[in-house]
C-alpha positions as MATLAB code, in Angstrom:
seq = 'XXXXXXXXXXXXXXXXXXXXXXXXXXXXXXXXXXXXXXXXXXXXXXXXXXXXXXXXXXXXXXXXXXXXXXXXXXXXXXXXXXXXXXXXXXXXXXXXXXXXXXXXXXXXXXXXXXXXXXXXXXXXXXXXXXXXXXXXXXXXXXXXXXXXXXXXXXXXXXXXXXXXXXXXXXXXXXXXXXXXXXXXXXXXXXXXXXXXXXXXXXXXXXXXXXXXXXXXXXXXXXXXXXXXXXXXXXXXXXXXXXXXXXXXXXXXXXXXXXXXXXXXXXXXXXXXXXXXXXXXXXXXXXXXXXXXXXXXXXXXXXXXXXXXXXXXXXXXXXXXXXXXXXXXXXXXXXXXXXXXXXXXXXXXXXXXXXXXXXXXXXXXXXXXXXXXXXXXXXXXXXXXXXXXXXXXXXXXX';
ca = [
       0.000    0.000    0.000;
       0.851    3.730   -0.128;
       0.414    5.200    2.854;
       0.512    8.838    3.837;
       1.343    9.365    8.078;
       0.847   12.697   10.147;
       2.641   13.041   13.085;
       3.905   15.737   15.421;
       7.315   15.109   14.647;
      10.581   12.722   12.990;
      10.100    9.732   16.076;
      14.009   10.342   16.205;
      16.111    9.938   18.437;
      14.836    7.323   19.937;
      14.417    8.795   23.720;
      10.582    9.022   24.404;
       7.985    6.447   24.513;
       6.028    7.622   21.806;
       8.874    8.156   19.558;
      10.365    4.305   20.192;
       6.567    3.067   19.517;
       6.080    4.978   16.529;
       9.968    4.462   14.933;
       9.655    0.618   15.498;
       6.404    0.026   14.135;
       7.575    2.045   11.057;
      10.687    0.537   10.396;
       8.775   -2.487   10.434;
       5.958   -1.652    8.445;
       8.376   -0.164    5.650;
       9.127   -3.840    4.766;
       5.894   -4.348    3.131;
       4.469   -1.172    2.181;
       5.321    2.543    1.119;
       5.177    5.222    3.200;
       5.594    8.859    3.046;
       5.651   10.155    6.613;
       4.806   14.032    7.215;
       5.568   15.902   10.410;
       6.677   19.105   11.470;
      10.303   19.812   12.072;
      11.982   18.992   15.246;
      15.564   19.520   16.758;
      16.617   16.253   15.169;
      20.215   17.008   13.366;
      19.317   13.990   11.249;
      16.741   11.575    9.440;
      16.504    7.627   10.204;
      17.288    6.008    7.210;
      14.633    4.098    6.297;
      14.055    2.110    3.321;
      10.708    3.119    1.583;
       9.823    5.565    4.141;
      10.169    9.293    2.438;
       9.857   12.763    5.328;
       8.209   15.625    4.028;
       8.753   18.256    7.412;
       7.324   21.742    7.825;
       7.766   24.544    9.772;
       6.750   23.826   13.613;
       4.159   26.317   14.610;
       4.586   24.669   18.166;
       4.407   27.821   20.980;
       6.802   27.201   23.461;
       5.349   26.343   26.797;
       6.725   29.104   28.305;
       6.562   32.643   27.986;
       4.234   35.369   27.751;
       2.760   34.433   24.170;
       2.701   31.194   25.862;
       0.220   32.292   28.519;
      -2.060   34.466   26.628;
      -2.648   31.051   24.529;
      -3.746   29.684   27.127;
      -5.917   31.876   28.460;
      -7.393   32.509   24.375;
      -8.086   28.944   24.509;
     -10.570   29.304   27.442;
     -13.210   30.580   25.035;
     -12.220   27.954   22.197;
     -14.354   24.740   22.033;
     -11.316   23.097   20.436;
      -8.658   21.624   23.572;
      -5.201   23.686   23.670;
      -3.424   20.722   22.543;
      -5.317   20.456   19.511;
      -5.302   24.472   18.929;
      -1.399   24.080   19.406;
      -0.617   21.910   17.196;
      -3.185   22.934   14.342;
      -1.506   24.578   11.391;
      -3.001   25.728    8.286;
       0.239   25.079    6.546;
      -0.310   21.178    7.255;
      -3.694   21.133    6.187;
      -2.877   22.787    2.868;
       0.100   19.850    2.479;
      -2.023   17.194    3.721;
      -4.507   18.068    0.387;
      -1.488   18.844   -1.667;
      -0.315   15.392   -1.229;
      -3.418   13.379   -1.522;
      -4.194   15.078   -4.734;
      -0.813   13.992   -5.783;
      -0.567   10.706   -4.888;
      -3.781    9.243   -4.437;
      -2.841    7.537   -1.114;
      -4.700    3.890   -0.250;
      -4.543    4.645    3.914;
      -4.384    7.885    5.811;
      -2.336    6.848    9.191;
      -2.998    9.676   12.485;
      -0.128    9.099   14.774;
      -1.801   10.847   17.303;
      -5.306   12.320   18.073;
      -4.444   16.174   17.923;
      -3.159   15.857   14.817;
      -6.891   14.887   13.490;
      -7.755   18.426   13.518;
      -4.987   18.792   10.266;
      -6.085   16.019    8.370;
     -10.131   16.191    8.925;
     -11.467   16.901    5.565;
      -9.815   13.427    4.433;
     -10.563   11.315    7.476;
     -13.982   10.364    6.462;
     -13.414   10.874    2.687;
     -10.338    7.891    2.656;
      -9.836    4.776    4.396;
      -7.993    5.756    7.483;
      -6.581    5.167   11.333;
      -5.851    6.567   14.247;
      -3.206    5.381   16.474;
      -4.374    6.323   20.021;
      -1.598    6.276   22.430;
      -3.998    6.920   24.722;
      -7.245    8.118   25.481;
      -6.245   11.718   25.556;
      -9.357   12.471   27.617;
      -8.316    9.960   30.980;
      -5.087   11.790   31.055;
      -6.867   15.331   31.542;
      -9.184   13.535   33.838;
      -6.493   12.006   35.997;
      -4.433   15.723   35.961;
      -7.646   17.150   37.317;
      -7.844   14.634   40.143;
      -4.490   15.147   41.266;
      -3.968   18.841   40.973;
      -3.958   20.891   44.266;
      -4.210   24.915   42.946;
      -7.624   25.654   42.572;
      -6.467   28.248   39.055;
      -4.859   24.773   37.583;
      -7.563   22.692   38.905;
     -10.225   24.611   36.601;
      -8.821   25.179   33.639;
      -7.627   21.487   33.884;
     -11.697   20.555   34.157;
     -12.085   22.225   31.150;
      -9.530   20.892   28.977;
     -10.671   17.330   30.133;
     -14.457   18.392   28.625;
     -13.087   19.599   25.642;
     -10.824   16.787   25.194;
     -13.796   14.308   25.849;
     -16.297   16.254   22.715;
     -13.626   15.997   20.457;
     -12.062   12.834   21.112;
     -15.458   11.444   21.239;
     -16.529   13.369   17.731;
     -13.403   12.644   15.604;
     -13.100    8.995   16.343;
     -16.142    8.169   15.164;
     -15.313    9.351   11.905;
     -11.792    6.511   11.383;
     -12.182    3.604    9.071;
     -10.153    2.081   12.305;
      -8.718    2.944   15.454;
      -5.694    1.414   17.330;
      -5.674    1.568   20.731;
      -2.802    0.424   22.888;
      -4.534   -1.608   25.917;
      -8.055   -3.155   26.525;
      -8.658   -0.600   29.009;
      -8.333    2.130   26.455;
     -10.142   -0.467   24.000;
     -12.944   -0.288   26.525;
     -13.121    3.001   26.821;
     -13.487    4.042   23.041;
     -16.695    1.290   23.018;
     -18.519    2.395   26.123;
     -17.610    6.061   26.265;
     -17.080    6.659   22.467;
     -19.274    4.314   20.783;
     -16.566    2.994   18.577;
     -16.494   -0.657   17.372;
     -13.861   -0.753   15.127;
     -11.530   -0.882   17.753;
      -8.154   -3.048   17.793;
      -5.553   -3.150   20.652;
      -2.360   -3.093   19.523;
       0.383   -3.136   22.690;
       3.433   -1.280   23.258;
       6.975   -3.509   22.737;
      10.383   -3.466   23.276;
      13.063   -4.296   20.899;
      14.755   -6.994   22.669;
      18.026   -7.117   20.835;
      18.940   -3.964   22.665;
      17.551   -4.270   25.783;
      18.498   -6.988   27.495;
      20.383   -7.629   30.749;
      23.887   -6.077   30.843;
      26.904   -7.080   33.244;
      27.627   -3.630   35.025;
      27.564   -3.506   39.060;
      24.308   -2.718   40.998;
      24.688    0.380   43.377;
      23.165   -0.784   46.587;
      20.013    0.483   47.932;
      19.802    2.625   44.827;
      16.453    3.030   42.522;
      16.057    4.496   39.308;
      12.967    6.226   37.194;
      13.276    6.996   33.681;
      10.697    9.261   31.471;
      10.889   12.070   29.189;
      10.313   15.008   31.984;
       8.582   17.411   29.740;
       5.495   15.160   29.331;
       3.203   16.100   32.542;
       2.171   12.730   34.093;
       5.492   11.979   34.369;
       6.508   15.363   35.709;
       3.668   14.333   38.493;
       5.456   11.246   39.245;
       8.400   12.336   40.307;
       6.691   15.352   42.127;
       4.499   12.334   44.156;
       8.006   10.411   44.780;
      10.103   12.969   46.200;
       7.246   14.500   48.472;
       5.480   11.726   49.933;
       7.712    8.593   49.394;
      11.189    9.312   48.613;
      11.177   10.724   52.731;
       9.671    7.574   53.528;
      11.973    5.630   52.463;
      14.956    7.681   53.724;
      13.459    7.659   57.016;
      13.683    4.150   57.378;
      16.950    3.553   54.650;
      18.940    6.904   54.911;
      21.659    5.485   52.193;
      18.524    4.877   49.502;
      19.223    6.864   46.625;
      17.136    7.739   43.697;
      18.182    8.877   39.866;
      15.658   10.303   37.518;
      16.880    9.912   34.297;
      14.744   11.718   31.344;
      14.878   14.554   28.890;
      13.705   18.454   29.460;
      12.952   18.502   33.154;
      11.614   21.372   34.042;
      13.102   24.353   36.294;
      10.864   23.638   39.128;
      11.340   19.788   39.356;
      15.533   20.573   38.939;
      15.056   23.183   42.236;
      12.739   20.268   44.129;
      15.816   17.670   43.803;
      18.202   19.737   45.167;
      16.392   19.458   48.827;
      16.852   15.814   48.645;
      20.022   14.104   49.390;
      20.416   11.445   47.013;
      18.864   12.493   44.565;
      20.767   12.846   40.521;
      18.484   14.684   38.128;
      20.099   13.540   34.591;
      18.466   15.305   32.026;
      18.857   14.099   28.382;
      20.962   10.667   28.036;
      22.345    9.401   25.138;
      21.746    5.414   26.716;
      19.080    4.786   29.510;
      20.184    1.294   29.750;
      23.546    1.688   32.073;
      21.069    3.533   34.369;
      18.772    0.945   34.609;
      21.190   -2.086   34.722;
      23.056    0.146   37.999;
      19.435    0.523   39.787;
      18.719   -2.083   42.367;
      15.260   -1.114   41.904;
      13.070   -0.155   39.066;
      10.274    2.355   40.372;
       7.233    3.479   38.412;
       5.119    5.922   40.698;
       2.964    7.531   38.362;
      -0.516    8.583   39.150;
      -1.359    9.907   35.759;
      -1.101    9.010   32.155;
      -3.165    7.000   29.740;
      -2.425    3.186   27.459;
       0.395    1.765   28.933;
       4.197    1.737   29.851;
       7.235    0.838   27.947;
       9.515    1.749   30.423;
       8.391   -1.177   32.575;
       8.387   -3.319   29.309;
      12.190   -1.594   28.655;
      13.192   -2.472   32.749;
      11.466   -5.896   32.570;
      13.550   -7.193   29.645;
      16.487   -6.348   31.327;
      15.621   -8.504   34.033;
      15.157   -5.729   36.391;
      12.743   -6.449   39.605;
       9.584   -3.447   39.131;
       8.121   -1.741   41.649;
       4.724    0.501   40.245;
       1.741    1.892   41.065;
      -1.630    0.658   39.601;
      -1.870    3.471   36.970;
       1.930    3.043   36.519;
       1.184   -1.076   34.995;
      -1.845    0.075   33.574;
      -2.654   -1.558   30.225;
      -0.026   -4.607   30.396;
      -0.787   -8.114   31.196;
       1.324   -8.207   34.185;
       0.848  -10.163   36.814;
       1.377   -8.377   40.709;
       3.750  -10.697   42.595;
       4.661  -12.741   39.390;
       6.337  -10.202   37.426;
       6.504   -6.989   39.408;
       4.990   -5.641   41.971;
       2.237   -3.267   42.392;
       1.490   -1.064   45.618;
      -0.761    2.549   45.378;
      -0.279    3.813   48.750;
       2.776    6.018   49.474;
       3.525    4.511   52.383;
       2.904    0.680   51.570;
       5.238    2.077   48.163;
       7.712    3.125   50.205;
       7.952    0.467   52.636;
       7.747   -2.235   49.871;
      10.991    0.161   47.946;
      12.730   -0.244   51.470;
      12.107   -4.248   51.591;
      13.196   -4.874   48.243;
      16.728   -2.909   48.652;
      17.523   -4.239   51.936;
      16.901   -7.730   50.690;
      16.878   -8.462   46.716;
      17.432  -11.892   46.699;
      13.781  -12.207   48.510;
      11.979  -11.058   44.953;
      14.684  -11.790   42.498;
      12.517  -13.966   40.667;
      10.541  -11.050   39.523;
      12.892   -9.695   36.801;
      13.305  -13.002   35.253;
       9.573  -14.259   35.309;
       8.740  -10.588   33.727;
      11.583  -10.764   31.128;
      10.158  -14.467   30.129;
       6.307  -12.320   29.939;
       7.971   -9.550   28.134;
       9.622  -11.367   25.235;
       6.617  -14.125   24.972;
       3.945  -11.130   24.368;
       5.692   -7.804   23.416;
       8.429   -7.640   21.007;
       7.813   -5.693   17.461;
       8.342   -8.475   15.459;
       4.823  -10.221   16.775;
       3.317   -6.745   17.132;
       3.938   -4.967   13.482;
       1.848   -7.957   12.343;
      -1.599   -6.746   14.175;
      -0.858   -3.472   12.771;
      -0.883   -4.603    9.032;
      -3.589   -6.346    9.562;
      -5.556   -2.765   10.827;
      -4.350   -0.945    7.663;
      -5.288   -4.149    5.647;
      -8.871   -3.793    7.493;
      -9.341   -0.297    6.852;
      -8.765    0.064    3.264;
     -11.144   -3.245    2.978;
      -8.481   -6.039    2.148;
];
């Protein structure tokens, strides 16, 4: 097939979640079918050399979130009926491609690597066969950042990005040929809430050539979290961990340390780890896997976010023993006490962090029962095939 994909951006480097998702499945998909992948431009020096797979990149109308422009678009989106993300990312410069290149090429399947990009492709979404990859039900993640959030300001305008984010989630994808969503949970969701019923689940992976377990010396009675730092729900985790468990655990282990290894943290989160002794902010690395093979423990403590994890998938097939939160193993067939384990208060979290680094040989089993899950179910090479057979549905074959 020829297939034209919209996306946010080139899913390269490889250092985010969504990017290793989408790159993977690509570079997979590009054995069978053509592909020309459009996106705006990002601070990528370079372009993954893909066979069959051609870039067409435009000029990012992205607004920084920072700022004073920054601010006054948020507060202009208050009387929008469209959700910020969706305004931010909308660019009448994409739309005019998008029809450029359909009239050009006559594409068999229109891909959507991501729900706010609908909003620059929606005069073709009902016109062609197409999909929409949901990474997650954008919706549940505004939900869950209203739940959590403490400032009354933030708490509001949060309630009413969630009911924006609901209508249009809800309106647009009704109007796929197909939609792939990453978990049954979010699966569910799309029927009950949405209505949908062209619905597939299609799970995260891992590649598991590269991660695997590597020889390098544990640091006792250390943990590690890794996450790009700019994406909020992850931002919230780490917030959560150093204010109501990381103490905890010192309290009872002062030697426990913690690194937090992920891209663009933000100003605020790098002045919060300073009041914490043992705790290493990293930023940007070039190779989360020395980090994770040097943790004693993995730790996911994330009470927001939507579909599902591939950092645990990433610690798992390293043979790492997890520790998460219910929200944080969301959407994976995981088993708590078989392959990780799974605790939601802070202080049972924190208490359960101290028992595993004072005695690792009790749960060792974990890391290698999940690693035996983790390449049974959720390597690329099983998953690109569900994904083919999506695109195959949608444009009727």
């Amino acid at each position: 097939m020829n297939v034209l994909m919209v996306d946010e951006e080139v899913p390269f480097p490889l250092n985010t979640g969504k990017r290793i998702r989408t790159f993977n499945l690509l570079k997979q998909l590009a054995q069978w079918h053509t592909i020309t992948y459009l996106c705006y431009q990002n601070a990528s020096t370079r372009l993954p050399d893909l066979k069959n797979v051609s870039f067409e990149q435009l000029p990012s109308p992205i607004v920084e979130q920072r700022g004073a422009f920054f601010y006054w678009s948020l507060l202009k989106n208050i009387f929008s009926p469209r959700p910020y993300s969706v305004e931010r990312h909308a660019s009448g410069m994409m739309k005019a491609k998008v029809a450029s290149l359909m009239h050009q090429h006559m594409y068999d399947l229109l891909h959507c690597e991501w729900t706010p990009y609908s909003e620059n492709i929606k005069d073709w979404i009902s016109k062609v066969p197409s999909v929409l990859a949901a990474h997650n039900v954008e919706a549940q993640v505004w939900q869950r950042l209203f739940m959590n959030e403490r400032n009354i300001i933030k708490k509001l305008y949060t309630f009413l990005q969630w009911r924006k984010m609901d209508r249009y989630e809800r309106r647009v994808s009704r109007e796929y040929s197909e939609i792939m969503a990453v978990s049954n949970l979010d699966k569910d969701i799309f029927l009950s809430r949405y209505g949908c019923h062209n619905v597939s689940v299609i799970p995260n992976g891992i590649d598991a050539t590269y991660f695997h377990p590597l020889d390098h010396p544990i640091k006792p009675y250390s943990m590690i979290f890794s996450g790009s730092m700019d994406w909020r729900p992850n931002q919230d985790g780490v917030r959560y961990l150093l204010k109501e468990i990381f103490p905890e655990i010192q309290r009872w282990l002062p030697e426990a340390t913690v690194t937090i290894a992920g891209r663009n943290p933000p100003a605020w989160l790098e002045e919060l780890s300073k009041k914490f002794r043992g705790v290493v902010l990293t930023g940007t690395v070039d190779d989360v896997r020395p980090y994770i093979a040097q943790g004693a423990l993995y730790i996911v403590p994330l009470r927001i976010g939507g579909g599902s994890r591939l950092k645990i998938l990433e610690a798992l097939a390293m043979g790492k023993t997890v520790l998460s939160t219910s929200i944080g193993a969301e959407g994976l067939d995981l088993v708590n006490g078989e392959h990780l384990l799974i605790r939601d208060d802070p202080e049972t979290f924190a208490r359960t962090a101290v028992d595993l680094l004072l005695h690792p040989e009790e749960q060792a089993h974990l890391g290698g029962q999940g690693r035996e899950k983790v390449l049974a179910d959720y390597t690329w090479d099983s998953i690109v095939i569900l994904v083919d057979r999506v695109w195959q549905k949608a444009t009727g074959n």
